[in-house]
N, C-alpha and C positions, 0 to 999 in steps of 0.2 A: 137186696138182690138187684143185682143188674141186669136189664130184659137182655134178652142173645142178640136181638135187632140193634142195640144200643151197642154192647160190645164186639159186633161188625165192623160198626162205624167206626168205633175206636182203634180197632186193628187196622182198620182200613186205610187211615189218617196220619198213623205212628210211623212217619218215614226212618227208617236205622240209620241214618246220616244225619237227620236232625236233631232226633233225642241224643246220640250217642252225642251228636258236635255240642249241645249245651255242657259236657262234661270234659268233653277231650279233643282238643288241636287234632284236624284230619289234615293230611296231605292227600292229593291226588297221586295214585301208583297204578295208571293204566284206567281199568274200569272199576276199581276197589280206591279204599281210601285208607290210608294207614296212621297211625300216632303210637303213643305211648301207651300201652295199659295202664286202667286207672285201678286194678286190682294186685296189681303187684308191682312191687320197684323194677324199673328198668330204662337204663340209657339208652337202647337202641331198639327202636320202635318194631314190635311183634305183633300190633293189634291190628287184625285188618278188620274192615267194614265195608260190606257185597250192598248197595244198594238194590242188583237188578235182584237179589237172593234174598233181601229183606232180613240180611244174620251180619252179626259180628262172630269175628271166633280171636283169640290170642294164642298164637303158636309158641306162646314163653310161659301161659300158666293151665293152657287148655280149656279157658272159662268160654262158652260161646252163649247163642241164643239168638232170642227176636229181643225188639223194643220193650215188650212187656217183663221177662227176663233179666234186660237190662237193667231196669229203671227196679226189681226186687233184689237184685245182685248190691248195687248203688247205692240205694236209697234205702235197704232192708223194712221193705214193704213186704206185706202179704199180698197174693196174687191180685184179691180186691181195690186193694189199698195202692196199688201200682197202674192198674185200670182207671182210678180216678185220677190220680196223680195226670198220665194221658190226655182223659179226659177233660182237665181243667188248661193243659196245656193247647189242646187244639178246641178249645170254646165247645166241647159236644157237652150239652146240657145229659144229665142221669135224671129223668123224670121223676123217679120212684125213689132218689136219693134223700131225705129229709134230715132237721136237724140233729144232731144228737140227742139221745135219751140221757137218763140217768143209767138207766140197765147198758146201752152202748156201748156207755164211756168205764163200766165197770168192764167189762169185758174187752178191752180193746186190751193187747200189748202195751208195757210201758214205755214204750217207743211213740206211739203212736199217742197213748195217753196224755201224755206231756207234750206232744206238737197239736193237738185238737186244743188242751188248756191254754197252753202262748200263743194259740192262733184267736179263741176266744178274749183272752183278755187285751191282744192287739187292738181287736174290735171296741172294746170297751174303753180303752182310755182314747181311741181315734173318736168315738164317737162323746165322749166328755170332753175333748180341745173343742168341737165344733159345737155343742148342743147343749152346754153347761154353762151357766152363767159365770161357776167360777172357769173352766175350762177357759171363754173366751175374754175373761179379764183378766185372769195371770198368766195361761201358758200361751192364747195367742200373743199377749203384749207382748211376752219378754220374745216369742219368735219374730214379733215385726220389729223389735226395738234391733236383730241382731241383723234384720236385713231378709229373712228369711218370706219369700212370695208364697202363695196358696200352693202354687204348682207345684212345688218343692216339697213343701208339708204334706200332701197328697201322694205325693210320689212314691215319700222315703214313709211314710203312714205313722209319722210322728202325732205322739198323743199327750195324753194327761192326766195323772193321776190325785183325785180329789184327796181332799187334807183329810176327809172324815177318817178316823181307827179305821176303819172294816169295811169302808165303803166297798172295793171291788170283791174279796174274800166272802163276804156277807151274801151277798148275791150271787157269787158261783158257787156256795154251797148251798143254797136257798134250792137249785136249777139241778143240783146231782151232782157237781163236782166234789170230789174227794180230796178231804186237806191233804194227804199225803201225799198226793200227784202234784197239787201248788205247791206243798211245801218242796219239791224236789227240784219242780219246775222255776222255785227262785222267784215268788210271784206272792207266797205267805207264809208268816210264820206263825209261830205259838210259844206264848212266854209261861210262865212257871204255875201261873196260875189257871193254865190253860184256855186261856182266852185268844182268839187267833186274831191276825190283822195284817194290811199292805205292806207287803216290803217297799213298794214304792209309792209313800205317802205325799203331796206336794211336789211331782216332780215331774218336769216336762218328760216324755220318752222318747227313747229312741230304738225301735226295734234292729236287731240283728237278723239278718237271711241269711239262710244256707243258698247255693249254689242252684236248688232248683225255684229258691224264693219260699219258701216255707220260712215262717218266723222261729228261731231257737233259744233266742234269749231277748233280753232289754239293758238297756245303759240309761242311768234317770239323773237329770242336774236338777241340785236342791234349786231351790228360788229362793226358800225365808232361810237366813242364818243359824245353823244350829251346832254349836259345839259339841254335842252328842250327837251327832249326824255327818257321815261323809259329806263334803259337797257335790261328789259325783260318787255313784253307786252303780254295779255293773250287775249281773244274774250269774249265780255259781256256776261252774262247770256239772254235766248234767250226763245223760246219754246223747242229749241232743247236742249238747254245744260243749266244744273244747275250745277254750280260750286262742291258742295258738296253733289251730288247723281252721281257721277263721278270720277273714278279712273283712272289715266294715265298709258296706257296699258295692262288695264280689257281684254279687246278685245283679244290681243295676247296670254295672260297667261289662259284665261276662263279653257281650256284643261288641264294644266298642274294643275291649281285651282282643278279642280275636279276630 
């Protein structure tokens, strides 16, 4: 539960020119701002956006609202789940927010199930390139052998996946996570004999962001030669990630895009 004080702040914060401009080309048209609707096709720009009114509205598909609105229309959040969304964009800490349970992440949307599991295991192979003895002798070597600085690796949250079978799978199921959410999420499988293990076994990563920077998928280059093994390996197509309505690096560049 998020205290009411808490999401004051967040309403308070959520300017409709800001959130909406992370998604949508605004022009100035007087004291409004206008572009394209990102909800329906359209060449000739319907969507205005009222900063002093704190709404957008589109006079081509009739979708309107506040920021909060926006970003469950968008992003197919639950009202909560669009509040932190907010909340993480404008640095307001959720006091009472802790980590996921097991009971949580049973109960969460598979939407949402599958972007808390690639956001967890982002963590885990970021934090095996830095904190793992094999992490920092094969996946940083081969990143500095290719030219690639800390800041870089930091940035784009490039990680590591240890050789062990089970290593990451093992321990998010140890913690509550559900094979079948990994296995959708592109993150584990399970062979005949029902034994589960890393899709990406030995392999540097590289996370894919959606538009608002949420992680949706991973792209993994082998290091050791394996003829039964791609040399590069990407994450299925999911709820979360569609191959070609996805750019590598949208995320980072959005700002400099616009």
């Amino acid at each position: 539960m998020i205290p009411k004080n808490t999401v004051e702040d967040i309403l308070a914060a959520a300017h409709v020119e800001e959130v909406v401009g992370d998604f949508v080309t605004l022009k100035k048209r007087g004291s409004n701002l206008m572009g394209l609707c990102p909800f329906h096709g359209e060449k000739t720009p319907s969507f205005v956006v009222s900063p002093n009114k704190g709404i957008y509205k589109c006079f081509g598909c009739g979708k309107a609202g506040n920021p909060v609105s926006f970003i469950m229309e968008h992003e197919k959040l639950a009202y909560v789940d669009a509040l932190r969304w907010l909340a993480k964009k404008y640095n307001i800490e959720i006091v009472e927010e802790k980590s996921q349970t097991p009971e949580a992440i049973a109960s969460a949307n598979e939407r949402e199930s599958l972007l808390i599991a690639l956001e967890y295991a982002q963590k885990k192979f970021e934090e095996n390139l830095w904190e793992s003895e094999e992490g920092k002798t094969v996946g940083k070597t081969y990143f500095y052998e290719r030219g690639f600085r800390d800041e870089t690796i930091k940035k784009f949250g490039l990680g590591y996946s240890k050789k062990e079978w089970g290593s990451f799978t093992d321990e998010a199921l140890k913690i509550g996570y559900n094979i079948e959410v990994l296995q959708k999420a592109g993150l584990s499988k399970v062979n005949e004999q029902g034994r589960s293990f890393d899709m990406f076994r030995e392999r540097v990563i590289f996370p894919f962001h959606n538009l608002s920077g949420r992680v949706v998928a991973f792209g993994g280059r082998q290091l050791v030669k394996d003829d039964k093994s791609p040399k590069y390996l990407n994450s299925p197509e999911s709820e979360v990630y569609k191959k070609s309505e996805l750019l590598y690096g949208i995320y980072h560049a959005r700002s400099s895009i616009r």
